[in-house]
N, CA, C and O atoms as a GROMACS GRO file, in nm:
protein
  212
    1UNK      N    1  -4.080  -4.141  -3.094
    1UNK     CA    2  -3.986  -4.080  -3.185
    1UNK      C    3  -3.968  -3.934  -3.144
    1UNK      O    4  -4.067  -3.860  -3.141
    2UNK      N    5  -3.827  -3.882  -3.106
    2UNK     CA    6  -3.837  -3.744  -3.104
    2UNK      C    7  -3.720  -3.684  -3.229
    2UNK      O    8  -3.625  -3.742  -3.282
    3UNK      N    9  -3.772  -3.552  -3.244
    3UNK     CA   10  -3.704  -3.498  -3.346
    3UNK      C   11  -3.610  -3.374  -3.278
    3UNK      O   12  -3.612  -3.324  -3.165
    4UNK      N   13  -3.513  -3.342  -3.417
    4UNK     CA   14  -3.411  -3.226  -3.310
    4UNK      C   15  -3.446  -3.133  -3.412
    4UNK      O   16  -3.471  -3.147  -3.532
    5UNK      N   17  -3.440  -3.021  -3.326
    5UNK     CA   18  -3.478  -2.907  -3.410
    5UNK      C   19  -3.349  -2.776  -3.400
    5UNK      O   20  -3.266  -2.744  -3.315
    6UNK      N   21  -3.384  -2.730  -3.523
    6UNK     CA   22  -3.219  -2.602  -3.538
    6UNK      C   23  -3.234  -2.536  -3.436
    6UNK      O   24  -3.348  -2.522  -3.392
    7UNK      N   25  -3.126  -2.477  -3.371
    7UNK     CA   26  -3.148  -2.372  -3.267
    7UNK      C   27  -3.201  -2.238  -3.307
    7UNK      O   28  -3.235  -2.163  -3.216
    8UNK      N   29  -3.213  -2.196  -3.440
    8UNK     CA   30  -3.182  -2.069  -3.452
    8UNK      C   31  -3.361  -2.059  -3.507
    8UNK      O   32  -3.422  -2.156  -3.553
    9UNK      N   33  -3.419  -1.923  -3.489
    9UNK     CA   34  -3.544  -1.893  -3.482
    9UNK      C   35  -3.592  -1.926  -3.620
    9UNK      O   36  -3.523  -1.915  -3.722
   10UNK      N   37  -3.737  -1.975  -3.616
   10UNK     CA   38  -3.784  -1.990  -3.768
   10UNK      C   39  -3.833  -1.871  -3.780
   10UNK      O   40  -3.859  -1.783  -3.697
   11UNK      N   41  -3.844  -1.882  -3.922
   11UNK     CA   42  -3.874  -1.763  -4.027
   11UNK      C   43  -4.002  -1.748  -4.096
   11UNK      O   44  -4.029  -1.833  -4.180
   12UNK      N   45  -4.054  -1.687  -4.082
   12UNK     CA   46  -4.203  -1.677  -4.150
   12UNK      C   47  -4.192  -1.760  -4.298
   12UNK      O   48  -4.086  -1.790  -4.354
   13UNK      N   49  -4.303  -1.783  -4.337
   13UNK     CA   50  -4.309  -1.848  -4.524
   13UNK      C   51  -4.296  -1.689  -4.563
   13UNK      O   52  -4.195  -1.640  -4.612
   14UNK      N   53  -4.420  -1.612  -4.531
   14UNK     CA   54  -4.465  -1.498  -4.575
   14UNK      C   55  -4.447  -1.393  -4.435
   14UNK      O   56  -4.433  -1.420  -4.316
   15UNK      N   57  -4.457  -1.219  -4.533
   15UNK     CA   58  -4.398  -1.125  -4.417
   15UNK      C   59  -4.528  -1.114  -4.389
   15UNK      O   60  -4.613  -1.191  -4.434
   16UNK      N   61  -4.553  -1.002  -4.298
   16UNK     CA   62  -4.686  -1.013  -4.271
   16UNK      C   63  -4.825  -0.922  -4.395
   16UNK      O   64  -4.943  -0.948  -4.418
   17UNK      N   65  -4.738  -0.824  -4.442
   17UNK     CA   66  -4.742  -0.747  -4.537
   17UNK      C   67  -4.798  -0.837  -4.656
   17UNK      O   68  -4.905  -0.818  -4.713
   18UNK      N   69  -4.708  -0.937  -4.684
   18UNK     CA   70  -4.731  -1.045  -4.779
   18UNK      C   71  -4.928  -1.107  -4.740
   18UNK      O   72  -5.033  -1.113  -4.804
   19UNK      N   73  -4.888  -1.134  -4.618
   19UNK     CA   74  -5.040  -1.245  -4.584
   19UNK      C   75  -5.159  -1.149  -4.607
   19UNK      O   76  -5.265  -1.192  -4.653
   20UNK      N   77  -5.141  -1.005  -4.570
   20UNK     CA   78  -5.289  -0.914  -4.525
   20UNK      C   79  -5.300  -0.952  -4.663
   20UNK      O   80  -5.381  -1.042  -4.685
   21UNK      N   81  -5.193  -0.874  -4.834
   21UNK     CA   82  -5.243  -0.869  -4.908
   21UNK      C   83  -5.323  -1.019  -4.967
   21UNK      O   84  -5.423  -1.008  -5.038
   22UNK      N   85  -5.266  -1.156  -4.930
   22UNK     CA   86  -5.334  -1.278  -4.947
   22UNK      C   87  -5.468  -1.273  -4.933
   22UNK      O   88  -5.550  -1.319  -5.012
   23UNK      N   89  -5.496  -1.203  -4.808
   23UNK     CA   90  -5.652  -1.200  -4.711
   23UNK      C   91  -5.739  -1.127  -4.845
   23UNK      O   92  -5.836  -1.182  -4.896
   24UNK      N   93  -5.674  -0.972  -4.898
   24UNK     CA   94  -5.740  -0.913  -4.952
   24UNK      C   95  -5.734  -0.979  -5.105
   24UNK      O   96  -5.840  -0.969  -5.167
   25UNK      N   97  -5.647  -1.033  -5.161
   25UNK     CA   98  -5.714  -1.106  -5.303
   25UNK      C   99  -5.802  -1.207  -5.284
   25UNK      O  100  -5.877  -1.231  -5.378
   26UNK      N  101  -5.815  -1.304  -5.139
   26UNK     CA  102  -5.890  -1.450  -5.174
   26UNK      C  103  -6.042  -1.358  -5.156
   26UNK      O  104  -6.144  -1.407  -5.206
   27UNK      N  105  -6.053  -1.202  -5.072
   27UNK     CA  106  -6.163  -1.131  -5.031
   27UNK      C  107  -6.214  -1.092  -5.179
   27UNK      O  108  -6.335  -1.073  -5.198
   28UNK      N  109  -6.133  -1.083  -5.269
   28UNK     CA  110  -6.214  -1.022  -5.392
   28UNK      C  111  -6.290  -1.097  -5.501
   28UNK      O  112  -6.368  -1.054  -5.586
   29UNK      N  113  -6.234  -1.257  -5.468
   29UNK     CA  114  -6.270  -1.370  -5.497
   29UNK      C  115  -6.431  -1.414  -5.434
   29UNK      O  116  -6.499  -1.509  -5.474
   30UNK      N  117  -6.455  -1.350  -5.363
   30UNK     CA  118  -6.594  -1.389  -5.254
   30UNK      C  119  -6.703  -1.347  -5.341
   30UNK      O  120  -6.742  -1.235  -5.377
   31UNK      N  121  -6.747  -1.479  -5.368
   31UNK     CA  122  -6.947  -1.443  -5.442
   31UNK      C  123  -7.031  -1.509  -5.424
   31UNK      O  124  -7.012  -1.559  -5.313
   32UNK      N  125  -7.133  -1.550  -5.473
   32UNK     CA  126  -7.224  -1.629  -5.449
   32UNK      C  127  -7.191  -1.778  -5.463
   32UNK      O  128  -7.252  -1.859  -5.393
   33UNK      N  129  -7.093  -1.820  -5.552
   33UNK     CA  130  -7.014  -1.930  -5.598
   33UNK      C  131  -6.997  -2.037  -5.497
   33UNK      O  132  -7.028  -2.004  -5.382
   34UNK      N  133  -6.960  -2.141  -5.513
   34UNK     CA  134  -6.893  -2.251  -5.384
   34UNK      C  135  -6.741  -2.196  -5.325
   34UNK      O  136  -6.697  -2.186  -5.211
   35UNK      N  137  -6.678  -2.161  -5.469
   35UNK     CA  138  -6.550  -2.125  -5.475
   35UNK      C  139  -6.552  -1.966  -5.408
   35UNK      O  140  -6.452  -1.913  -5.360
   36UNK      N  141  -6.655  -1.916  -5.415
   36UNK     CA  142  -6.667  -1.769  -5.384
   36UNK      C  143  -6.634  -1.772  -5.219
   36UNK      O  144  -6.536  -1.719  -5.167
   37UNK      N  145  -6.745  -1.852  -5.144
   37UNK     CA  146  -6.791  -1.896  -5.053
   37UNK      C  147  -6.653  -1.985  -4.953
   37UNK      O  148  -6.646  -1.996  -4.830
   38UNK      N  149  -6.569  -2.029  -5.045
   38UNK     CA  150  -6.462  -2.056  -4.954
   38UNK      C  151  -6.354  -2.000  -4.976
   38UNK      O  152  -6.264  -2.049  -4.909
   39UNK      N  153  -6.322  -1.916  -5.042
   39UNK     CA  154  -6.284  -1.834  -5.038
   39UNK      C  155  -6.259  -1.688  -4.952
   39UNK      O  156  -6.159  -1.620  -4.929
   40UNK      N  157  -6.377  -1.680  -4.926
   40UNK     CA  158  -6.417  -1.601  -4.823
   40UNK      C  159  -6.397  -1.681  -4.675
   40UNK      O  160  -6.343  -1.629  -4.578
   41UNK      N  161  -6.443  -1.797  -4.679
   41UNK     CA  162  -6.391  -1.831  -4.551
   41UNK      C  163  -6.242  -1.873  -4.504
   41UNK      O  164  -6.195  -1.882  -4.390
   42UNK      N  165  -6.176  -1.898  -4.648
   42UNK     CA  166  -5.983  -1.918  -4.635
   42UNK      C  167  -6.047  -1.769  -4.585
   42UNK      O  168  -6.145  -1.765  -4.511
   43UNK      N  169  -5.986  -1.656  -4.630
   43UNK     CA  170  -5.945  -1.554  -4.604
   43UNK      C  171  -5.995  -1.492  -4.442
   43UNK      O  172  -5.913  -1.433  -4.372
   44UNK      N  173  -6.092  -1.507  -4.411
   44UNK     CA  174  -6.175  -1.440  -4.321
   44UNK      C  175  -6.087  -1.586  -4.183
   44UNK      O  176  -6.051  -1.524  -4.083
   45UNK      N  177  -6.060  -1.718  -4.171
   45UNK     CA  178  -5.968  -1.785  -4.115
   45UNK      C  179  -5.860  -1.738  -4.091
   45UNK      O  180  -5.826  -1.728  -3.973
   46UNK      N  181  -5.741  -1.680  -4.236
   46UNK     CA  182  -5.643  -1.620  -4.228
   46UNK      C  183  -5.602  -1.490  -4.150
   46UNK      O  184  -5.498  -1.464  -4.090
   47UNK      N  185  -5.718  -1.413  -4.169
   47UNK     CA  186  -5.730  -1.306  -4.118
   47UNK      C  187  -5.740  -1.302  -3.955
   47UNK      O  188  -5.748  -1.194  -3.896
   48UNK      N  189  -5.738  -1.369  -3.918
   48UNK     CA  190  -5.828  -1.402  -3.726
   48UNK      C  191  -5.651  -1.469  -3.681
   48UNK      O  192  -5.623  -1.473  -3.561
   49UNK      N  193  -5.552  -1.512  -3.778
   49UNK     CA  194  -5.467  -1.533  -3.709
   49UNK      C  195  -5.324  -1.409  -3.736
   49UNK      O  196  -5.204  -1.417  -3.708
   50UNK      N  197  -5.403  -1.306  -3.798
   50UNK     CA  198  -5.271  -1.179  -3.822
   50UNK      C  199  -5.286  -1.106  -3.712
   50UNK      O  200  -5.390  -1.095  -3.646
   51UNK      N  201  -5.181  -1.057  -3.690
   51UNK     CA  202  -5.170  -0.996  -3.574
   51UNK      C  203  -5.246  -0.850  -3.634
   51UNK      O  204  -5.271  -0.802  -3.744
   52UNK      N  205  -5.264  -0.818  -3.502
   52UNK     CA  206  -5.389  -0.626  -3.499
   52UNK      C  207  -5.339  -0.514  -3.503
   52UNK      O  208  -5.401  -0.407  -3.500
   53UNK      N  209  -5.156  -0.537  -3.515
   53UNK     CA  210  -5.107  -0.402  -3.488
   53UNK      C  211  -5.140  -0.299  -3.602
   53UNK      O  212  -5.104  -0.182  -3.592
   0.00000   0.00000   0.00000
């Protein structure tokens, strides 16, 4: 099966501005918790794919 795709460039979901601040709320979420604990690892994942500028 192949698929056709639009010519014209895709568009982010989120700007990048948008994602850091994502990184930094799921970061304030981080505790001893299960939920704390993956939390910290969504974010600290997310973070490794933003760009460094």
């Amino acid at each position: 099966m192949t698929g056709t795709y639009p010519d014209q460039t895709r568009q982010p979901l989120v700007t990048l501005d948008e994602a850091r601040h994502a990184v930094e709320l799921l970061l304030w979420f981080e505790d001893d918790t299960p939920e704390g604990h993956a939390a910290s690892e969504l974010a600290r994942t997310l973070a490794t794919r933003l760009p460094t500028d």
